[in-house]
N, C-alpha and C positions, 0 to 999 in steps of 0.2 A: 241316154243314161245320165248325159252331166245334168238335161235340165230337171232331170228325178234327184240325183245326189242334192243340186242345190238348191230347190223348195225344199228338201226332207230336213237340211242341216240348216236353211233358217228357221222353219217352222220349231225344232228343235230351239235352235238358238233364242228365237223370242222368248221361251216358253223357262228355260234353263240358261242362257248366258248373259240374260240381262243381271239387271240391280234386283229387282223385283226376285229373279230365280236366284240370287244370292242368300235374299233376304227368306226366303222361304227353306233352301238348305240349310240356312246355319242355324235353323231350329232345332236342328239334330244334334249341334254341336258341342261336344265334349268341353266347357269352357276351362276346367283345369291341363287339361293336354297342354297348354299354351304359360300355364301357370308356373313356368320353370326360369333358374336361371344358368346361363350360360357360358358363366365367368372361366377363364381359362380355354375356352374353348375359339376355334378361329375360322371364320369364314370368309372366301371369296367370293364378292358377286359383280358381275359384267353389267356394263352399264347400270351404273350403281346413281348416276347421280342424278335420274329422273324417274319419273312413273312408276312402274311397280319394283325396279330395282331402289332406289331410294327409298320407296315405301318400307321395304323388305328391310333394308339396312338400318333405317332406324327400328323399325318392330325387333328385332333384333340386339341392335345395340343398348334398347330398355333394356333386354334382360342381360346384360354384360360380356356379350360376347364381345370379340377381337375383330372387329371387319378390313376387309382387304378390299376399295373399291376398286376396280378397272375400268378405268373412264379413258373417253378420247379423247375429251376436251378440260383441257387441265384449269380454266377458269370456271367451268360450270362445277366441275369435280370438286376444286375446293371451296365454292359456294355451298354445297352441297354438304361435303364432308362439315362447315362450318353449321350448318343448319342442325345436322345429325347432333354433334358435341353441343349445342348449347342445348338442344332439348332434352336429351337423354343425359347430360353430363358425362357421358364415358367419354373420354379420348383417347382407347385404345383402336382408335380410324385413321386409317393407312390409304392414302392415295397412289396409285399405281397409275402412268398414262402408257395406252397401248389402244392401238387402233388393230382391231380384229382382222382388218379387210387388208390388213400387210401380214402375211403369209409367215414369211422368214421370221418376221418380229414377235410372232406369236411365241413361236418354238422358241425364242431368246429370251423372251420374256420368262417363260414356264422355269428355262435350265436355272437363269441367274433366280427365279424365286426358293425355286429349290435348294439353292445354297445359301441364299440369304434367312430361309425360316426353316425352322424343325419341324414343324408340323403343320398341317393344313387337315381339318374336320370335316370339312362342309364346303365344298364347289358350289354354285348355282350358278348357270350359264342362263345369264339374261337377256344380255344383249342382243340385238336382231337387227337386222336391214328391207325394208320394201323398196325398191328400186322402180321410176314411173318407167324408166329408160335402160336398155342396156349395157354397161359400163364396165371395164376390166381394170383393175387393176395393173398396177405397176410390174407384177409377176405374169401377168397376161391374163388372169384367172378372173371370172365372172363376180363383181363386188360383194355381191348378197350372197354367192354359195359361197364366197369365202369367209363371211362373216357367221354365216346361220348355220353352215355344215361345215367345211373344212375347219374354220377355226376354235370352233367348238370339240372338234376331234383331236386337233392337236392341243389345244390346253386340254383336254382330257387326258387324255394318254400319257400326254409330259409329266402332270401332275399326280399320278395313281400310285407311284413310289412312293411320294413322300403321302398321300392320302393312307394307302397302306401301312405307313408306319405309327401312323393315328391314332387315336381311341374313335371308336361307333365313327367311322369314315360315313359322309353320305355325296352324293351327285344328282344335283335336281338340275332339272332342265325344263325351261319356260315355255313349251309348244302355243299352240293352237289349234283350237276347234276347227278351223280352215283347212286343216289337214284330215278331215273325214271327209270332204270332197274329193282326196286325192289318193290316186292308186301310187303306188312308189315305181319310179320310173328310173332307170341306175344308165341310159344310153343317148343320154341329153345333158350330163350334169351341168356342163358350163352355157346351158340355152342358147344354146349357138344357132339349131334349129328353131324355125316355123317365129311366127310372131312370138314380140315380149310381151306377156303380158303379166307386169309386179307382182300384183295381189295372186295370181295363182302361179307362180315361180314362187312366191314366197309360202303359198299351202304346201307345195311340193318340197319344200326346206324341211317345213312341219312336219309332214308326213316320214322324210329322211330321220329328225330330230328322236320319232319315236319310234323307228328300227334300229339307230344307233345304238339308242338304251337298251332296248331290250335285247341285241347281239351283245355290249359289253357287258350287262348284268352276267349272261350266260359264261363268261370269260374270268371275272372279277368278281368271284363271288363272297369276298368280305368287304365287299364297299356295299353298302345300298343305295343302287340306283333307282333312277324316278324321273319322271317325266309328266307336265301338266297344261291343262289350258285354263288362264286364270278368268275368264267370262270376257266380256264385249267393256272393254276398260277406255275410261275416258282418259287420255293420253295423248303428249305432243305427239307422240310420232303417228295414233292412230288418226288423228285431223291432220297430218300433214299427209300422209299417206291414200286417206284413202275418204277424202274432204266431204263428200255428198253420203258417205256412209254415218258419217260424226255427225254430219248436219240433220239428218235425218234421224238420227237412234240417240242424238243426246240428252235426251231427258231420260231415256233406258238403259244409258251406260255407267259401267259400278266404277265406285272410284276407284284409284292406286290401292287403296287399303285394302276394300275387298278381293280387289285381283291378285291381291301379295298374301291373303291368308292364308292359302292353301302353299304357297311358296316356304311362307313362315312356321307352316303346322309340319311337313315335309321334312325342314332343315332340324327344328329343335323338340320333337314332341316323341315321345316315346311309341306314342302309340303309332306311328307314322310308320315306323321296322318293324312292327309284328306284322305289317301287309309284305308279300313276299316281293321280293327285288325286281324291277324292270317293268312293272306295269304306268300305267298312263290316269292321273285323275282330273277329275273335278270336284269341286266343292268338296276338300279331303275324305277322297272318296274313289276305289279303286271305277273306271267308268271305262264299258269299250271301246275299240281302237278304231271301227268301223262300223257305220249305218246300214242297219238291216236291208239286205239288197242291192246295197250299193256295187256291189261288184268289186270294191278296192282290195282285196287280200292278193296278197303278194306271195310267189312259193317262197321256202327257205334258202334254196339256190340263190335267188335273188337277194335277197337281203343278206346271205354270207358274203354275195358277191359285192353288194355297197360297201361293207366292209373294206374289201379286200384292195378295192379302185381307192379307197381314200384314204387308204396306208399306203399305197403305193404313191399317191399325188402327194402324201404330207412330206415322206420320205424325201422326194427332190427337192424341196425346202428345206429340209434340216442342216441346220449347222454342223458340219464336221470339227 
């Protein structure tokens, strides 16, 4: 079955996640959707200061919104944030340093933002981790789910107060197509079992990334949730990750900008919340969550239950 799911989702993938299948959906493309601006308004986005999060943050700061990055690296962040403000001239760009894959920090991070700012519009959880090895953390807990799953969970949740008290609140979230090869497995989270292996420990993040959404849509339902896969994007992290894939697909991978359209159509387009809350796109466009046949559907017991294990693991990291 996996070697069915994984000829189906590249053949798929040639065909729709390249440049080429960029360039052929955004024929469709509403170009005034994007034609807005969005002064007053504020957004956070996680690794902000490369590839599609950068991208995203300046598409974004042209039209005047308020950006919040969350970066690791506080030298590359304010390269970054410097690049944003000379091209757009907005400096209304805020540098935050917080490393996803510290637990406790997260949660510290979310409480002190919430008292430091009145409102927050627009989450986008960008950042991510592919791991070649596997690596825990200083809380013991597995690198990459603490960055791609757990921590995405508690800056979510930290931050739904003050999202709720908003205007048009939204929560996009950066999946992967690598997540239709994967069924959601909730009795392995920290891959402690069987071989590491990065690139599908990290589909299986994806695949978590878009149960998540669509359990808290179901919860939260004056925030609009969303979740997407930005196409086969050429990216440090995707040549450092996963090097003979890049070597091989780079003349067919979209850039940062493409991969951040659907990111950017998501955060500020009107027509982005007439699509109902918690579904999964491509090329702004609501798209299935699983490949005909594949087998991946998961019962709902399951996916309440990923829930419930990552409220309870966030829970013993919270600050008192």
């Amino acid at each position: 079955m996996s070697l069915y799911r994984n000829s189906a989702w590249f053949l798929k993938g040639l065909t729709e996640f390249t440049k080429n299948g960029y360039l052929s959906a955004s024929k469709r493309f509403v170009e005034k959707d994007l034609e807005v601006s969005v002064a007053g308004r504020s957004f956070m986005i996680t690794g902000a200061n490369g590839g599609i999060g950068k991208a995203t943050a300046m598409a974004i700061a042209k039209r005047g919104g308020t950006i919040h990055m969350v970066c690791r690296n506080k030298d590359k962040a304010e390269e970054a944030r410097a690049d944003i403000v000379k091209e757009t001239g907005n400096k209304e760009i805020y540098v935050h340093i917080l490393d996803l894959s510290e637990t406790k920090k997260v949660w510290e991070f979310a409480e002190g933002f919430k008292k430091k700012f009145k409102s927050l519009n627009v989450l986008i959880n960008n950042a991510g981790s592919i791991m070649s090895q596997r690596d825990v953390n200083t809380e013991g807990l597995e690198k990459s789910f603490a960055v791609n799953v757990l921590g995405i969970y508690i800056l979510t949740k930290s931050l739904i107060p003050l999202l709720e008290k908003s205007t048009d609140p939204r929560v996009i979230t950066v999946s992967s197509g690598g997540m239709l090869v994967q069924k959601l497995r909730i009795g392995n989270l920290q891959s402690e079992r069987g071989r590491f292996d990065g690139t599908m420990v990290y589909a299986q993040h994806k695949r978590q990334q878009v149960v998540l959404t669509e359990q808290l849509a179901k919860t939260h339902t004056n925030i609009h949730f969303s979740v997407m896969h930005p196409g086969w994007v050429d990216t440090p992290a995707v040549a450092n990750a996963m090097p003979d894939f890049h070597r091989s697909m780079k003349d067919s991978l979209r850039t940062p900008e493409q991969g951040a359209d659907t990111v950017v159509w998501l955060a500020i387009s009107e027509a982005a919340t007439t699509n109902p809350t918690g579904r999964f796109y491509q090329d702004r466009k609501v798209v299935p969550t699983h490949l005909p046949l594949a087998w991946t559907h998961s019962s709902p017991l399951e996916e309440q239950k990923l829930l419930l294990l990552l409220e309870d693991l966030a829970k013993t990291f919270q600050p008192h």
